[in-house]
C-alpha positions in Angstrom: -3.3 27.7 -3.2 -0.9 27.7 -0.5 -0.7 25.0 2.4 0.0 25.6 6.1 3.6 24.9 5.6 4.8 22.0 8.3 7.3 21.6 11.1 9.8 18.4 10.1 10.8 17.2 13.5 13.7 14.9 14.7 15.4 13.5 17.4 19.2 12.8 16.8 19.6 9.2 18.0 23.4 8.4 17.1 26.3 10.3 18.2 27.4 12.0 15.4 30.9 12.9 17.4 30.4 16.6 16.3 29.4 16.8 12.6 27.7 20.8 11.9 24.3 21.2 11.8 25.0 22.4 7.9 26.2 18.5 7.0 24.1 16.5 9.1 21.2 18.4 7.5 22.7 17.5 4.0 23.2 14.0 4.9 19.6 13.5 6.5 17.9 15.3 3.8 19.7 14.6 0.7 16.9 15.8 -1.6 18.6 19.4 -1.0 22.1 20.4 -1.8 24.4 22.0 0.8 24.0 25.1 -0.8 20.1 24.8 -0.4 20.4 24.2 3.4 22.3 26.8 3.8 19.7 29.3 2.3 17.4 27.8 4.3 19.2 28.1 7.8 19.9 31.6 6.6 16.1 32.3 6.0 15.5 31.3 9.6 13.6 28.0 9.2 16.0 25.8 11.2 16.2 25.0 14.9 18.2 23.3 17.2 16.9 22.7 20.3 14.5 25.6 20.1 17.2 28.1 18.8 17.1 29.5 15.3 20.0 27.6 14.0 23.2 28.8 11.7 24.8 25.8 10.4 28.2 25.8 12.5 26.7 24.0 15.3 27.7 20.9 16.4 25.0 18.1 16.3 25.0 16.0 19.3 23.3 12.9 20.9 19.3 13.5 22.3 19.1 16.9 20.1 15.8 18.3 18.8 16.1 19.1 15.4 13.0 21.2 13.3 12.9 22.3 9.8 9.8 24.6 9.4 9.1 24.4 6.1 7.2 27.6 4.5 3.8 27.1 2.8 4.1 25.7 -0.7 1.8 25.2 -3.3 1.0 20.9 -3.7 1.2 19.1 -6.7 -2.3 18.3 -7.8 -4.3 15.2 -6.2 -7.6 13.5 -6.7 -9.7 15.1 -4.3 -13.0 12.2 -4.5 -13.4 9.1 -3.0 -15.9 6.7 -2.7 -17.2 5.2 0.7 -17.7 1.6 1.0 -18.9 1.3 4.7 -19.3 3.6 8.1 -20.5 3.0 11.2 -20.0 5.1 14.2 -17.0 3.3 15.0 -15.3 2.6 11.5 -15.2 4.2 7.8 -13.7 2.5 5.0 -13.5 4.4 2.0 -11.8 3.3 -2.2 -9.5 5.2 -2.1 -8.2 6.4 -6.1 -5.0 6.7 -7.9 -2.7 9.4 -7.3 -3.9 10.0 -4.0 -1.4 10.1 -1.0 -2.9 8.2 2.3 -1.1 10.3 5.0 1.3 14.0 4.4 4.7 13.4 3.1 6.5 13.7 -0.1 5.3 17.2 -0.8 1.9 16.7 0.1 0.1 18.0 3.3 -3.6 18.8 2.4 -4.2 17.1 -0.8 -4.5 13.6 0.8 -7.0 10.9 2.2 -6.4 11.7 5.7 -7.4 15.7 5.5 -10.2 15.3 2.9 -11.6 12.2 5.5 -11.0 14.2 8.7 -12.9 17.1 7.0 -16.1 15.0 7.3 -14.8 12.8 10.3 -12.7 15.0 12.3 -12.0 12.3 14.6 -10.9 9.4 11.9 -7.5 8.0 11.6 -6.1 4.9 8.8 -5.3 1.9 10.3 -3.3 1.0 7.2 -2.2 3.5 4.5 -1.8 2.3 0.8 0.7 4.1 -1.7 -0.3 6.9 -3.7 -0.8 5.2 -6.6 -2.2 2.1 -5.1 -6.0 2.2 -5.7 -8.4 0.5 -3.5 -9.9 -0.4 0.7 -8.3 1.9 3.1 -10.1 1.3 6.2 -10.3 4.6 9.0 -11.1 3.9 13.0 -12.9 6.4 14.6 -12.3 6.2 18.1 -8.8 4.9 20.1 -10.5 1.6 21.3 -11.7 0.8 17.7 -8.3 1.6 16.4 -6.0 -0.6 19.4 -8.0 -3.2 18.6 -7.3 -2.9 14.8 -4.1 -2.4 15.4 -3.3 -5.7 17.1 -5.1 -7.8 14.7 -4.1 -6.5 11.5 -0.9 -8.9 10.7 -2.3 -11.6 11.8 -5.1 -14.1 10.4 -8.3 -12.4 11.6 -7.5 -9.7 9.1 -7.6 -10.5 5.4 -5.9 -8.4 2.9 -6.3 -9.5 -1.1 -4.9 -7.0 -3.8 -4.9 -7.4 -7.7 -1.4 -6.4 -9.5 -0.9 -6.4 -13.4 3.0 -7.8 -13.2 5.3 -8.5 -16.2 6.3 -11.8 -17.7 3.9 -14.6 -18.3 3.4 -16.8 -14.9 4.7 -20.1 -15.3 3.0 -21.4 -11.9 -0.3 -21.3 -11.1 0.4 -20.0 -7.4 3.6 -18.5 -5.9 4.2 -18.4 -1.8 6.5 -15.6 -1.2 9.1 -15.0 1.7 11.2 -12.1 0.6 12.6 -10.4 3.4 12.5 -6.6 3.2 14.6 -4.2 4.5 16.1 -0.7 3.8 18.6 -0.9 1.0 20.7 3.1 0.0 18.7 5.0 -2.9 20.8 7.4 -4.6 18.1 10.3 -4.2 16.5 9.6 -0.8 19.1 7.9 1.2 17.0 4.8 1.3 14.1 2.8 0.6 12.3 -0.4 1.4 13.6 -3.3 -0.8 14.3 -6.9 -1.3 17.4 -7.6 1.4 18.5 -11.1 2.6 19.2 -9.4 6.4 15.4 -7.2 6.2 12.2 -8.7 8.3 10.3 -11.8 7.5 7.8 -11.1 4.8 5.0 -13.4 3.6 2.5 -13.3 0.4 0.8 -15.5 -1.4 0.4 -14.9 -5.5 -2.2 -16.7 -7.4 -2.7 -16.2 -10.9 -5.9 -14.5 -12.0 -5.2 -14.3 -16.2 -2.1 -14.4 -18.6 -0.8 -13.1 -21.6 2.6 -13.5 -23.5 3.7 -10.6 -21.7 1.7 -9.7 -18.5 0.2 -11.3 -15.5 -2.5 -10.5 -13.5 -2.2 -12.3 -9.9 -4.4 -12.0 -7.0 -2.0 -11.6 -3.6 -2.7 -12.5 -0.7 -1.2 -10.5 2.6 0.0 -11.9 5.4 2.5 -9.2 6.0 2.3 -5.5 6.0 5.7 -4.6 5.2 6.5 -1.3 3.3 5.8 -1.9 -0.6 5.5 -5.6 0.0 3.7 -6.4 -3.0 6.0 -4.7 -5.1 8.7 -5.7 -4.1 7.5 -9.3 -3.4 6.2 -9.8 -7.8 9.8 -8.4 -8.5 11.6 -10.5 -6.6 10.4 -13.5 -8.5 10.8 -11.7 -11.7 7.3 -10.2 -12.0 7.7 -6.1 -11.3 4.8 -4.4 -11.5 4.4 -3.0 -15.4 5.1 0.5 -15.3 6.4 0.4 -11.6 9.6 2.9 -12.0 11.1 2.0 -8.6 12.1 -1.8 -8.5 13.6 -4.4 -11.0 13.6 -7.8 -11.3 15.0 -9.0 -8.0 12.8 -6.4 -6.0 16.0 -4.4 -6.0 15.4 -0.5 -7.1 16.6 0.5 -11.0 19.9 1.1 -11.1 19.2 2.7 -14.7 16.6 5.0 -14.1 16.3 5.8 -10.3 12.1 6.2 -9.2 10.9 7.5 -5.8 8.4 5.0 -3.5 5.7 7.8 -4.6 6.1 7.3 -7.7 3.0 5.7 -10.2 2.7 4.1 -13.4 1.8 0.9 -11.9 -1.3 -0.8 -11.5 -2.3 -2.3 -7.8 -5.9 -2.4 -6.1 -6.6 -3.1 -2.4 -9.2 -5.3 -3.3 -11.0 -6.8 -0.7 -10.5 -6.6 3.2 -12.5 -8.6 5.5 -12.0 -8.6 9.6 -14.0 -8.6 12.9 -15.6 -5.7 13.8 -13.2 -4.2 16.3 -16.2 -3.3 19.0 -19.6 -6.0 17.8 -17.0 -8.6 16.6 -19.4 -9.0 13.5 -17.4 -10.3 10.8 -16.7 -7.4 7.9 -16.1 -8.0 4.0 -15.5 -4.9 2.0 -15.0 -5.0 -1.6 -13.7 -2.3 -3.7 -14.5 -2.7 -7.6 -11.3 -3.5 -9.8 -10.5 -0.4 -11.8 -11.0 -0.6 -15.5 -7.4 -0.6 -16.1 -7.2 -4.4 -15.6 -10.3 -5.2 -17.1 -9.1 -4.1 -20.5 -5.8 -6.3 -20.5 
């Protein structure tokens, strides 16, 4: 089935000193070739500043740029999820596995947010979680319920614990984490979030749940909420996620065999989330149950 298609809005915010609308577009968007935008601009899905565009424009400071992307059919999503508390303030909800939080990256209706608004038209994430990151995302129902969230939820009155099957056999007991994370160039998407000495401050707290010769499973500890922070974070210390087809051993992405931040493969569960209740100040512990995944290692 077809989706509603969706308008990709920008505001140019450096002075491009005249570049066409044809390369910019390229350069933003390097998913499609020149040849593809081109198609595109002549099928009349471009705009620049409200006029259908052609591609021999010249981009400029302040410009509102819109791609209006024609329906497309989604790639296939989980369409369940289990709810773990509501109140007429809050819902919290397990979310599963392949399951985008919010639109993006091809997907528009087959994600937590519309299949949560279509019972709560009203509910908004606080947080989002990765697509294939199972586990507690937590929805605020009202504006003052969700300011209040939002101010608390990096610091300690919010509690975020996850549970990651990383690879390599833990030689500590406990790791405290400080990897800063920044955007580093990806060869298919311009950039992602990765390890960089110049990124933000970054904070987690790994403690060892089980071992083998060739896997660990830690418990990690949040205190943080920076893109793909516990990814990033294991790998740094030389424990990647097993099956994570994005970042190496130094939290750095493969240089071998290129992932997307969608990607899956991986195992990580949002776990347990505890907090005060944004409007009774009641204190709030969710638990979501550990998929069987790690169970069985």
């Amino acid at each position: 089935m077809l989706n509603r298609g969706y308008a990709y809005t920008t505001i140019i915010l450096n002075d491009c000193h005249g570049p066409t609308l044809l390369s910019y577009l390229a350069s933003l968007y390097p998913h499609s070739t020149t040849q593809s935008w081109q198609r595109k601009l002549n099928n009349g899905e471009v705009t620049l500043n409200g006029v259908t565009a052609t591609g021999s424009e010249s981009v400029s400071l302040g410009q509102t740029l819109v791609w209006n992307r024609p329906p497309w059919i989604e790639p296939d999503a989980p369409q369940h999820f289990e709810i773990l508390f509501e109140d007429p303030y809050l819902l919290a909800v397990n979310k599963p596995s392949g399951l985008p939080t919010l639109p993006g990256g091809g997907f528009m209706e087959n994600t937590l947010l519309r299949l949560v608004q279509k019972r709560n038209p009203n509910a908004n994430p606080v947080h989002r979680l990765g697509r294939a990151t199972t586990g507690i995302v937590l929805f605020a129902k009202t504006p003052q319920a969700a300011s209040r969230l939002f101010a608390n939820w990096n610091t300690p009155r919010v509690q975020k614990i996850y549970r990651a099957l990383a690879q390599n056999k833990a030689h500590h007991d406990s790791y405290e984490i400080l990897t800063p994370i920044g955007l580093v160039p990806h060869p298919l998407i311009g950039s992602v979030w990765a390890a960089n000495p110049s990124g933000k401050p970054s904070k987690s707290l790994a403690r060892v749940i089980s071992r083998t010769t060739i896997t660990t499973i830690f418990e990690v500890t949040l205190y943080s909420g920076r893109p793909h922070q516990i990814r990033i974070h294991l790998a740094s210390i030389g424990h990647p996620l097993v099956g994570d087809p994005l970042y190496g051993f130094t939290g750095q992405p493969l240089e071998n065999l290129p992932g997307l931040p969608g990607d899956g493969g991986y195992l990580l569960h949002a776990q347990f989330l505890k907090f005060h209740h944004p409007i009774t100040e009641e204190q709030v512990s969710l638990e979501a149950a550990v998929p069987a995944g790690f169970s069985s290692r």
